[in-house]
N, C-alpha and C positions, 0 to 999 in steps of 0.2 A: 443658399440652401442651409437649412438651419440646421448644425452641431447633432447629431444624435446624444442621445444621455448614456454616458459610460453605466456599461454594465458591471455589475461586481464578478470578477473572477477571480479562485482563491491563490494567492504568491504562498511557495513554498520557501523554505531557506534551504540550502545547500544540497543534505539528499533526503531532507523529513520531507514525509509527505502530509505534513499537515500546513494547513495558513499560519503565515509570520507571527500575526498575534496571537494565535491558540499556542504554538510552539514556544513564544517568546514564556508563557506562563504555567504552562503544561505540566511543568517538573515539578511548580513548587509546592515543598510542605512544610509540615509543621518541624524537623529538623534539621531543614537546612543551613542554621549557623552553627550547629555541632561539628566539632573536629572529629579527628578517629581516635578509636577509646582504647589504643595498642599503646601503652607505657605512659600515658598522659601526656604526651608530645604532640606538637602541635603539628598538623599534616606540612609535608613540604610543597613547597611551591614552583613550578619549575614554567607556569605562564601566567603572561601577563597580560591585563592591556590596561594600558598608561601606566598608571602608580596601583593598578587595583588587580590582585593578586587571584588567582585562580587556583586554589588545592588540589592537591590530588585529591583530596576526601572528597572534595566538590566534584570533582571528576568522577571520583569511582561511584558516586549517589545518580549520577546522571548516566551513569552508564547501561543502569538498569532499563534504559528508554530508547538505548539502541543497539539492540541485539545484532551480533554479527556471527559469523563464522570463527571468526579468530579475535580475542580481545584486544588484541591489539588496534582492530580496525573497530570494537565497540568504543575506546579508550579515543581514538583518533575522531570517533562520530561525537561524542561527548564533548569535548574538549573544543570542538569545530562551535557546537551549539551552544555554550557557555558563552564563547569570544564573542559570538555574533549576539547572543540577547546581553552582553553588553555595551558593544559598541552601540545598539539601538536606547539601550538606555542612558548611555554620554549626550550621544543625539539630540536624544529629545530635553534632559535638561541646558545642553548647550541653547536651544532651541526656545526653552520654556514653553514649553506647549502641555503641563499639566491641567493649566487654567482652560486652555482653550479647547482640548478637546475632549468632549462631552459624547458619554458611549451611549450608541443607539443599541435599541433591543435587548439582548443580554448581553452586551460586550461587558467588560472588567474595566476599569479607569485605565488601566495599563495596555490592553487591547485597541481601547478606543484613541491613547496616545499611539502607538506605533501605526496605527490606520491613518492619521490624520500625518504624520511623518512620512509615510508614505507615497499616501498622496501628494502630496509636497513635491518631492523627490523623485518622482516616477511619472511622467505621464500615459496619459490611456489614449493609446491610437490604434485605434482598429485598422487592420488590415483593409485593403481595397477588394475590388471583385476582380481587378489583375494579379492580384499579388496571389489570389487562394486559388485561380483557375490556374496561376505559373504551377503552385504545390501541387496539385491537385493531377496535370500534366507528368510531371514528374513524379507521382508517385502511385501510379495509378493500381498498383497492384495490392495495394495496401487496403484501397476502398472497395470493399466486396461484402454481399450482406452476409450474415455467421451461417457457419456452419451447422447444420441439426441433426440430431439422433434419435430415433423410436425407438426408445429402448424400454423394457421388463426386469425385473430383476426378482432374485430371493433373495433378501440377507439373515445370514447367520449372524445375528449378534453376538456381540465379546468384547469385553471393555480393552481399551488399547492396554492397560498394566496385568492384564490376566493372563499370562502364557499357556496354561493350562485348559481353559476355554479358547483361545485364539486357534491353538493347536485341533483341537476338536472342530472348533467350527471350519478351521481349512479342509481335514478329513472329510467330514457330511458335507462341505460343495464338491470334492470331487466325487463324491461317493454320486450323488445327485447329478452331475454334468452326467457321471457313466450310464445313467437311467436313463437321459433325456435324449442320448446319441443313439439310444434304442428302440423311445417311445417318447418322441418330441412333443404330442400330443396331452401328455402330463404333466405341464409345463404349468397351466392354472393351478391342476391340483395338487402341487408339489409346494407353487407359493401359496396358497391356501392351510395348506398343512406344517409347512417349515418357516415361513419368512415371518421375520420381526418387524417388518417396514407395515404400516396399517397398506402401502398395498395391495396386499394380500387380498383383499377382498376382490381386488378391480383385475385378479390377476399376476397383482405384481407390475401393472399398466404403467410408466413412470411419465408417458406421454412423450413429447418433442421435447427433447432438451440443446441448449444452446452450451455454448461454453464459459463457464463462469457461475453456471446456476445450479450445481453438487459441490462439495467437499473440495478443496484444491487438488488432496491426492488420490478422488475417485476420478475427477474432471479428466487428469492426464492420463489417466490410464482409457479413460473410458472415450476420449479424442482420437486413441490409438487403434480401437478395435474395428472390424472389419462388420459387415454384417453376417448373421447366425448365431446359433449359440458359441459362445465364449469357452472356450479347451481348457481352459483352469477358474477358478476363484481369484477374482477384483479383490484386494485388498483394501478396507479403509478404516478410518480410526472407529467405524460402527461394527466393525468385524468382517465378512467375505463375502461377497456378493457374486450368485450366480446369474451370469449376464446374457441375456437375448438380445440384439442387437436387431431390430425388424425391417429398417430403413436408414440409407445414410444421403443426407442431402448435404452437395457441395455449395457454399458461397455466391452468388452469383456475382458479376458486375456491378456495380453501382455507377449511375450518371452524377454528373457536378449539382443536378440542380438538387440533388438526395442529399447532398455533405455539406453543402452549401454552410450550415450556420453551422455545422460541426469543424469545420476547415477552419472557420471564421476565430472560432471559439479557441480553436487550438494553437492558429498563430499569435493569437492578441496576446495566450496566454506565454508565448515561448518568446515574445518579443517584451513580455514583462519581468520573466524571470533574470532574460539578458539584463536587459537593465537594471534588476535589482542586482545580480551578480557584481556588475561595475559599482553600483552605488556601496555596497556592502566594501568590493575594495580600496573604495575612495575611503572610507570609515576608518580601516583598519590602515589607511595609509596616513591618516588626520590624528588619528592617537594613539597609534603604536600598537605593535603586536610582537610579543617575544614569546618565543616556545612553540608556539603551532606549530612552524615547520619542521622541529625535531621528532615533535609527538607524530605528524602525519607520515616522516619519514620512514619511523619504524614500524608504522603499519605499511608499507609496499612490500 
């Protein structure tokens, strides 16, 4: 039985979530072989890999690309990401695969080398139909179709830096819940008359919404509500939203033959990462790496 044709799935590095080669090129700009402009001194250098030195300046330009909680753990993302788009760049000139690999579609010369490195290095084995129906068994509570909300809404728009409109516009949704806990029925013509959202027109109608398809920090609040009108003002960066909540449908079940190519998709992919995860520390085992572990240390 004849090989299927590997399908493209995109490899991440470490915890970017973008593909190898968009990430391997992602950072660069027009100043990256500038040092830092603090006393004319040239940035210190405190990692390495092989003979080829990583600055802190180089660190702190790259860190702008991985926002964290604490800079330390942006500093530790940075510094991960550097090591590894070099070790991939030793690689490929170890390798000579300038010549050879030739970017399809809009890849970069540089893309279309770490793709062809890659491949090399990694192979693509699809999962079986035992192996996704074993997952699939064990984890069965994972596969359930989303959850859905009919929900309405008014919003009081206010720009997130306005505190002085934010302020007001929280006042007018309660002001408005207190009306509607009265006279529910004014519910169209309140978003008719108040709400910023074009809505308004339909009601305020927002339809079936799934999770994922508002704002991240309407999404969570608006996952949490019950159905009826809403007892305060939804916060979002759009301003306050007074919220009717008219239907809540639960998840259902999902059978194997629904997930099938999704299961499929998911282990190919997790069975690619592993192995690029080894292959990245065969790399760093092949030509040295100094400093990472002290930089990573002091982000725990």
């Amino acid at each position: 039985m004849a090989k299927p044709p590997a399908r493209t799935l995109p490899i991440t590095i470490i915890d970017s979530q973008q593909p190898v080669a968009q990430e391997a090129r992602a950072h660069h700009h027009a100043h990256a072989g500038e040092g830092p402009r603090s006393l004319g001194q040239p940035a210190p250098c405190l990692l390495f890999v092989g003979d080829t030195a990583i600055s802190e300046a180089d660190i702190a330009r790259e860190m702008q690309f991985h926002r964290a909680m604490r800079p330390e753990q942006s500093r530790a993302d940075a510094a991960r990401a550097l090591v590894v788009r070099e070790l991939l760049r030793r690689e490929i000139g170890q390798l000579d695969l300038a010549n050879e690999a030739q970017p399809v579609g809009g890849e970069s010369a540089e893309e279309a080398q770490i793709r062809v490195l890659l491949e090399r290095a990694i192979d693509a084995r699809l999962p079986d139909e035992e192996d996704c129906r074993r997952y699939f068994e064990q984890n069965r509570e994972r596969f359930r179709s989303p959850d859905r909300m009919r929900v309405r809404h008014i919003l009081l728009g206010a720009a997130a830096d306005d505190i002085n409109g934010r302020f007001t516009a929280r006042s007018e949704g309660e002001r408005l819940i207190a009306g509607l806990k009265e006279n529910p029925v004014l519910f169209a013509d309140f978003a008719l008359r108040f709400s910023d959202c074009p809505s308004r027109t339909g009601g305020g109608d927002l339809g079936w919404l799934q999770r994922g398809q508002t704002t991240p920090e309407f999404d969570r609040q608006l996952f949490r509500l019950s159905a009826g009108l809403t007892a305060f003002p939804v916060e979002s960066r759009w301003g306050y939203h007074v919220v009717w909540v008219d239907a809540v449908q639960t998840g259902q079940p999902q059978q194997f033959e629904q997930v099938r190519q999704q299961l499929s998709d998911y282990l190919e992919l997790q069975s690619r990462q592993r192995d690029l995860q080894r292959y990245l520390l065969q790399l760093q085992d092949r030509y040295g790496v100094r400093g990472l572990a002290e930089i990573e240390a002091a982000a725990d």
